[in-house]
C-alpha positions in Angstrom: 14.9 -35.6 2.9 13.3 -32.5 3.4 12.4 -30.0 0.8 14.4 -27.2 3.1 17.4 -29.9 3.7 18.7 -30.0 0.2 18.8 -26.1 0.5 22.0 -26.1 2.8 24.0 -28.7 1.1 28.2 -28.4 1.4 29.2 -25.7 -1.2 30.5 -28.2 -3.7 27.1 -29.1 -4.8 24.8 -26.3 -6.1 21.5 -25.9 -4.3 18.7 -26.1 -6.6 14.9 -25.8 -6.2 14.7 -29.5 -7.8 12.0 -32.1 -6.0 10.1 -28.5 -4.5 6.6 -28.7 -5.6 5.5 -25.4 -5.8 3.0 -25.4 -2.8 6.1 -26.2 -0.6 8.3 -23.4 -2.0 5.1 -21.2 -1.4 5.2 -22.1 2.4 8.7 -21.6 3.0 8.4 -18.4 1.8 5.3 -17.7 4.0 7.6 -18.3 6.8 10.6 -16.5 5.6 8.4 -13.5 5.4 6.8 -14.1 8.9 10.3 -14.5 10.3 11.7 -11.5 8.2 8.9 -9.6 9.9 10.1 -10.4 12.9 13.3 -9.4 12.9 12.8 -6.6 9.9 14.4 -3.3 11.1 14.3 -0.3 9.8 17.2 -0.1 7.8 15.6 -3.4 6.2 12.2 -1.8 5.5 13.8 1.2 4.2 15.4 -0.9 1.5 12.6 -2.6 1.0 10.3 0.3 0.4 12.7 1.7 -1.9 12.8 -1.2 -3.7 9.6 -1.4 -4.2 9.4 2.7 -5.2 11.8 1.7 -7.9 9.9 -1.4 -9.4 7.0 1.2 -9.4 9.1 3.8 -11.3 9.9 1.8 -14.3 8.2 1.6 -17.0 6.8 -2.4 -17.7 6.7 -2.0 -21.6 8.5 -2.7 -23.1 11.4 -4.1 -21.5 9.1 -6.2 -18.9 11.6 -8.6 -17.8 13.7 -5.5 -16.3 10.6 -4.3 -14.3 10.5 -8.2 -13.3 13.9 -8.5 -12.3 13.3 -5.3 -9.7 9.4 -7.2 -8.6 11.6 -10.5 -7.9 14.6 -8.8 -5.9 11.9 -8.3 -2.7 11.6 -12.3 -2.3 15.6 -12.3 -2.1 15.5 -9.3 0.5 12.5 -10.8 2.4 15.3 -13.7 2.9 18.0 -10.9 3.7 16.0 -9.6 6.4 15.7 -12.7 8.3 19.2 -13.1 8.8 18.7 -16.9 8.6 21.4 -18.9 6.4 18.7 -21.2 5.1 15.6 -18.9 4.6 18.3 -16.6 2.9 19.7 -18.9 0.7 16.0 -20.1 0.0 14.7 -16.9 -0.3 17.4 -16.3 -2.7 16.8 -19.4 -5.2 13.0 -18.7 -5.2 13.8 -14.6 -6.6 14.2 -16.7 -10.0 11.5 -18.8 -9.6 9.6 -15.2 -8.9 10.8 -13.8 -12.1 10.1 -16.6 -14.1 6.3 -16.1 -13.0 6.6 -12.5 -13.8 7.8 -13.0 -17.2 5.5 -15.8 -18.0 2.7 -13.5 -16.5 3.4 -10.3 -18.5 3.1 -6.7 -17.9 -0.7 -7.4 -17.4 0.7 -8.6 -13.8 2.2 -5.6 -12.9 -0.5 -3.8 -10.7 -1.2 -6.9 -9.2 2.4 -7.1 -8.5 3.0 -3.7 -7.4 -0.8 -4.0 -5.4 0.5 -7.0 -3.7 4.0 -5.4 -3.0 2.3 -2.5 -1.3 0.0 -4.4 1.2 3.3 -6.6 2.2 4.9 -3.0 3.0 2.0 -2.3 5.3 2.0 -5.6 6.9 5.9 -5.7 7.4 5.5 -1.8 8.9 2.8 -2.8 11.4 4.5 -5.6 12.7 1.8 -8.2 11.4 3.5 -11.2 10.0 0.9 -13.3 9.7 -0.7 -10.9 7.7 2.6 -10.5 5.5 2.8 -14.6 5.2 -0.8 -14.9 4.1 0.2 -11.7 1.4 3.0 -13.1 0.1 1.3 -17.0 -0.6 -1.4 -15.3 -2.4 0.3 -13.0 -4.3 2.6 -16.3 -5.0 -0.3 -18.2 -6.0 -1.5 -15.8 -8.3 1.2 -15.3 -10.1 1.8 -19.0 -10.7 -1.8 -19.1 -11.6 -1.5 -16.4 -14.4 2.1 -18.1 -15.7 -0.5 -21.4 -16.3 -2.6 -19.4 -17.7 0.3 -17.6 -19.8 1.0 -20.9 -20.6 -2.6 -22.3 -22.2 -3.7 -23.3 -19.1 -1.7 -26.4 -19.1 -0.2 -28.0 -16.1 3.7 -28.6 -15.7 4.7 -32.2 -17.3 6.0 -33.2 -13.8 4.1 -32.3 -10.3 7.8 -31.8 -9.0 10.3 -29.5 -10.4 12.8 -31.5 -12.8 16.1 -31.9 -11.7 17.1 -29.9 -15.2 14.8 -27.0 -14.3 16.7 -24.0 -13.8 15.4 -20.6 -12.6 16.3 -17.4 -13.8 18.7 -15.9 -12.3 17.0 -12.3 -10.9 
């Protein structure tokens, strides 16, 4: 089964990001971005600029995990603004999986967050999606590279998420 397939099970079973290495999750999201990019309008960039404005405007110490909450929320509206069942409710499962990596990271992420955040603005303004994919993995990567880091350096117990693992909810 593919990663993506257990995404849109019925709606008896919760979708979770369980058996998604974190490389795949990162690629979906590359394309969710591209495809929110392509059909982003303007009422969709507005809401994502103000979002981003507002994760700006608060203060990240020290109640960091309420300035992460407001970083995550643009992965779930990336999702939104594809209009796309799957990359929406994908987009919407990995907003936790975002958070988490901001908490782990700390405040000491947040200009790199809000750096990252404001390139992806320009991208999705100018109509470049592939730049915006490229932004987001990075940005991604980063992140999951400073929760490691947050961590000790050590590497997850299992290359795959555990079926147990639960995100955040953002």
């Amino acid at each position: 089964m593919k990663p993506v397939d257990s995404l849109m099970r019925d709606s008896a079973h919760a979708a979770t990001l369980a058996g998604v290495t974190d490389e795949q999750l990162i690629g979906m999201l590359a394309v969710a971005t591209q495809t929110a990019c392509h059909y982003m309008t303007s009422c969709h960039l507005a809401a994502l600029t103000d979002s981003v404005t507002q994760a700006e405007s608060l203060p990240a110490k020290p109640h960091w995990d309420r300035k992460a909450v407001a970083h995550a929320a643009v992965i779930g509206m990336l999702g939104d603004a594809t209009g796309d069942p799957v990359l929406m409710r994908l987009a919407g499962l990995a907003a936790g999986w975002a958070y988490d990596l901001a908490v782990a990271a700390g405040p000491a992420a947040d200009g790199i967050i809000a750096g990252s955040h404001r390139r992806l603005l320009g991208y999705l303004r100018s109509g470049d999606g592939e730049a915006a994919a490229q932004e987001i993995e990075q940005h991604l990567r980063v992140l999951s590279m400073m929760e490691r880091l947050a961590r000790g350096g050590q590497a997850k117990t299992a290359a795959l998420r555990s079926p147990d693992a639960r995100c955040s909810a953002a």
